[in-house]
N, C-alpha and C positions, 0 to 999 in steps of 0.2 A: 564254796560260794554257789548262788543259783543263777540262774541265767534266765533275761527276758525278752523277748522280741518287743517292740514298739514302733507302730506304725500310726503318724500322728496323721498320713493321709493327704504329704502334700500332692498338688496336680497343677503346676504351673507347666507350659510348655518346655522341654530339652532345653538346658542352660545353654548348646552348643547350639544341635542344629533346629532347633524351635519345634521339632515333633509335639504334638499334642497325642494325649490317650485320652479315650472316648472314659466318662466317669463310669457307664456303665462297666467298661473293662477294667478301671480302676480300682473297684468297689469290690468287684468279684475278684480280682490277685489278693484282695485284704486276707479275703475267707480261706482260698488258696496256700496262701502261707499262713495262715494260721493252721491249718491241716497238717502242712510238711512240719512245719518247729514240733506239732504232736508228736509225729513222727520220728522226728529226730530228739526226743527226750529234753525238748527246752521244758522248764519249767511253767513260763508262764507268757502270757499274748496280750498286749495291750494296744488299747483304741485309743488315740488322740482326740482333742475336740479343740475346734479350733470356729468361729462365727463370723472370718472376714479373711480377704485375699485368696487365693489360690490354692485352698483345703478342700477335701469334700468330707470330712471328720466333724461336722454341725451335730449329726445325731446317732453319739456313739452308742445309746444303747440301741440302736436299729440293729448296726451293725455287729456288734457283741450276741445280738439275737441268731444270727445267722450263723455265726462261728459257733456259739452253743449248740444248735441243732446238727453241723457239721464235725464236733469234738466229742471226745467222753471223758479224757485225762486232766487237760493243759488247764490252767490256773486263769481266768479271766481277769481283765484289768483296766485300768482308764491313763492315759497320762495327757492332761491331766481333765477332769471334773469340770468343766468351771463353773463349780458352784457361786460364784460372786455375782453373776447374771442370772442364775435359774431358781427357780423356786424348790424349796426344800420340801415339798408335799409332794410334787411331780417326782421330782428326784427320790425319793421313796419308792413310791412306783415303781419308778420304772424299774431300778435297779433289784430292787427285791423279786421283781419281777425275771428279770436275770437272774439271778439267786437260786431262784423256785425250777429255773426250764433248764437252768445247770448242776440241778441238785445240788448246792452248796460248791461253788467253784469260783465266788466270783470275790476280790476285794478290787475295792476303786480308790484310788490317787483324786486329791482334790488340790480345789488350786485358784486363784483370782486369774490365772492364765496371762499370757505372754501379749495378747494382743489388744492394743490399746483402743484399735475402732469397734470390739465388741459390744463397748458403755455405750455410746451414742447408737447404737444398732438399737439397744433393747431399751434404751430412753431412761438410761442410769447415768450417772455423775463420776466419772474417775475418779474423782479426790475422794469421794467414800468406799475407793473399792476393798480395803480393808475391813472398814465395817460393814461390809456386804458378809466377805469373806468370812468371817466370825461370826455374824447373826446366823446366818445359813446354813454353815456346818454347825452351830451348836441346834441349832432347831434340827435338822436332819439325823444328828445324833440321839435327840432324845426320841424321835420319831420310829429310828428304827429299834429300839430297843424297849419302847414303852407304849401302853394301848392306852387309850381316853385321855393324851394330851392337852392340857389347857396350856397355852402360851401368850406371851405379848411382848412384843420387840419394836424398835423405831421404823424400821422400811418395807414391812408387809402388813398385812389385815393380823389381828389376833384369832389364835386358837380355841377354841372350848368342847374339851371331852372328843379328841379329835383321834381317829385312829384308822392308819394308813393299810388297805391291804394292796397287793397279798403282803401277809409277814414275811421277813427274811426264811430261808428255807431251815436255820437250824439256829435260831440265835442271830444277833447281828453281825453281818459281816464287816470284816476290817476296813478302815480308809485309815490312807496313809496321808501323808501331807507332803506335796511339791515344794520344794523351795528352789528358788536361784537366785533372787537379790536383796529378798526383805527378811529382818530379824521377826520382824510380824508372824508369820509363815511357820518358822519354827519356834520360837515362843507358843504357840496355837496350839502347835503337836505338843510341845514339852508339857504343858499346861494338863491335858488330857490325857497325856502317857500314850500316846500314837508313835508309830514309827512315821520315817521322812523319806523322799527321795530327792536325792539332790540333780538338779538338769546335768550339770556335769556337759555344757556345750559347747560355750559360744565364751565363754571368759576364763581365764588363767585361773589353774588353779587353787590359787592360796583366798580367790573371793569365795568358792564355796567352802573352802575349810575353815574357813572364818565362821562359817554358818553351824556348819556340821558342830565343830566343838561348841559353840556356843548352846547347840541343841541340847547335846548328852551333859552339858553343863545345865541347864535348866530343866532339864529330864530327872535329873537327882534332887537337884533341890524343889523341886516339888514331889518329893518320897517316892518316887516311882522306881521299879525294880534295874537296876539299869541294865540288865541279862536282856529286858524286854526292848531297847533302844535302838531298833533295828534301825540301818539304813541303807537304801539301796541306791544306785548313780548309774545316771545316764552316759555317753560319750557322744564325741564330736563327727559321728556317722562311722559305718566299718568299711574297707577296701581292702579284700586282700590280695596277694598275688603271689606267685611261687618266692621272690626275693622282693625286701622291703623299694630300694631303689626302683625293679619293673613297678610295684604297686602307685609310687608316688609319680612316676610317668605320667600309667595308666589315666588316675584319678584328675591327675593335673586340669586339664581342661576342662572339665565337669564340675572341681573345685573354684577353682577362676570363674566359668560362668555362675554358680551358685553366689559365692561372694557379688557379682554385679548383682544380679537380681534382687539381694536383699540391698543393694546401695540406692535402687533405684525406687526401693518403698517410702525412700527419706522420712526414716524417724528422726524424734530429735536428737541429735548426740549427745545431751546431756542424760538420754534414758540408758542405763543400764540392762543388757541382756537380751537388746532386739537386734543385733547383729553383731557376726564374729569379731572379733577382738584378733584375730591370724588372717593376717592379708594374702599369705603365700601359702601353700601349701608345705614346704619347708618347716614355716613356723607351725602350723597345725600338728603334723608331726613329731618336731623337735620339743614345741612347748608347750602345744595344747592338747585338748583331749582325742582329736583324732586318730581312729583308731584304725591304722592306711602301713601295712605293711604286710609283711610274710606272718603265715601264721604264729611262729614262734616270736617274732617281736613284737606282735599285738599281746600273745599271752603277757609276756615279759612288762609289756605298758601295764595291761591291767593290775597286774602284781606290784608297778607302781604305783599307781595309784589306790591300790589297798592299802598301802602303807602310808600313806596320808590319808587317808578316810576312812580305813577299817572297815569298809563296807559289806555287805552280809547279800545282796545282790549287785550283777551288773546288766543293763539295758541296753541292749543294740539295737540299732535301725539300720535295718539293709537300703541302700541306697534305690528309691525306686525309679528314677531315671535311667539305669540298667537295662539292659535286655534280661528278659523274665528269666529263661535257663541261668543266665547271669548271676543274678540275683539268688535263684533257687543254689546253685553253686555254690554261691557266698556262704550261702543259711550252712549248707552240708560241712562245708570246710569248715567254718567256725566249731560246728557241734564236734566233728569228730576230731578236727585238728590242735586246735585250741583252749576247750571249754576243759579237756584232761590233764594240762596242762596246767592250769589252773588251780583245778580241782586239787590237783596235787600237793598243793601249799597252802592251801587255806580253807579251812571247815565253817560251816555255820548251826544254830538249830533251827533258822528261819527255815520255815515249812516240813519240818518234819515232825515225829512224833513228839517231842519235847516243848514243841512252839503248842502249845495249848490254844492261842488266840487265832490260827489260822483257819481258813474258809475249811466249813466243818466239812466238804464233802471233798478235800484234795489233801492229799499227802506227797510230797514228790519223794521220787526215788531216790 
């Protein structure tokens, strides 16, 4: 299995004791840890993007820009894109752009994204965020892999003889496709022959494995190799601590405040996958994807949950309300404690020599 940091960049105040961090200092631990995961042999470092509430992950290829000039190894990445708001020409750009200044390092996760007030930000219609989603990334797709583009589609200008520089740095690079509550999502990737990653958060999980098989089930039937059906999964944040019990202590009150915070965004609750589905931290543990114990029983979780998802990567986010040593802590223990652990029981050929489709200028070890 490979392993990925993801840092989607929230900056709401301490769920406990209301501390604020200045963004400026926030922005700069992004690039900080993305140094140390180099360091410590993570695979790969992804930017969240996020356009509303208590994020500062609005303009991930800025920040992706900064970690490239800071890195030489680590895999770059997006979780997720959201392409369903941006223009697919800009998005060219820019990311190619990323591409080019990481010598081929970079694939990016796409996605219509999790937050509902982005549409009214950017003076879009939720009810067509789907067909946003699909217009966008199929014009993006042909963008980066074709020069003198002629296009026409319903919710932007048309195309003619249209060709985006810089080109990607060796060929097109990979996007993957986010999924967590629409068949939409995955249909999109199966359609294309893309790999998925599943959020893997905030809901029980037999809803994303509904997804996931459904994927590698229309992955095939549209002739697609299915060696190439890679899927990678997110969890329900990491905490660990020398024994599972101290960890779920520890976390307790961090977790309690977290769960208010998102109570008090008041989504609708008929919306799927805008807050957890584990009111206690108990339940996050017992039933859900958080991943809050000693490092042997977090291995042990992951290793569950490959056996329901078969997954070919997994995605941590280190809790950034932590004190930073903390957090740096976290990152070290995972790598050396855990990740071999793992390693141990399950292989992949995602990102090595045999993955032919991977960002031509990274091989992980």
């Amino acid at each position: 299995m490979r392993f990925q940091i993801l840092d989607i960049v929230f900056n709401p105040p301490h769920p406990v004791t209301g501390e604020e961090v200045h963004p400026s200092d926030r922005l700069n631990r992004v690039v900080d840890m993305a140094v140390l995961a180099e360091e410590l042999g993570f695979d790969s470092y992804s930017v969240g993007e996020r356009h509303a509430g208590d994020v500062l992950s609005s303009s991930p290829t800025v920040i992706l820009g900064a970690i490239t000039q800071a890195t030489s190894r680590i895999l770059l990445s997006t979780g997720v894109s959201v392409i369903a708001v941006l223009d697919p020409v800009r998005l060219a750009e820019d990311y190619s752009t990323i591409d080019q200044l990481s010598r081929g390092r970079l694939e990016i996760v796409i996605g219509k994204g999790n937050e509902a007030m982005q549409y009214p930000l950017f003076g879009l219609d939720i009810g067509k965020q789907y067909e946003y989603l699909t217009e966008n990334y199929e014009l993006l797709r042909r963008l980066i892999r074709e020069e003198n583009v002629t296009w026409t589609g319903q919710h932007r200008y048309s195309l003619v003889d249209a060709t985006t520089l810089p080109r990607p740095f060796d060929g097109p690079f990979r996007i993957w496709h986010g999924s967590a509550t629409s068949v939409e999502a995955v249909d999109l990737a199966a359609k294309w022959g893309d790999p998925i990653v599943t959020a893997n958060a905030l809901q029980p999980r037999e809803n994303y494995k509904v997804l996931i098989d459904r994927y590698r089930e229309q992955y095939r039937a549209h002739g697609h190799d299915p060696d190439k059906a890679y899927v990678g999964s997110g969890s329900g944040g990491l905490f660990l601590a020398d024994t599972t019990e101290k960890a779920i202590e520890e976390f307790r009150p961090i977790y309690e405040g977290i769960v208010a915070q998102q109570d008090r965004r008041k989504h609708d609750p008929k919306a799927r996958g805008k807050v957890t589905s584990f009111r206690t931290i108990e339940e996050a543990v017992e039933r859900g994807p958080a991943l809050v114990g000693s490092p042997e029983r977090v291995a042990e979780k992951i290793l569950d949950y490959h056996d329901s998802y078969g997954h070919d990567f997994q995605s941590v986010s280190i809790n950034h309300v932590l004190d930073v040593e903390r957090q740096k802590d976290t990152m070290r223990r995972f790598a050396e404690e855990v990740i071999p652990l793992v390693k141990a029981e399950v292989s992949t050929t995602l990102w090595g020599p045999e993955d032919k489709d991977r960002a031509k200028g990274f091989t992980a070890e």
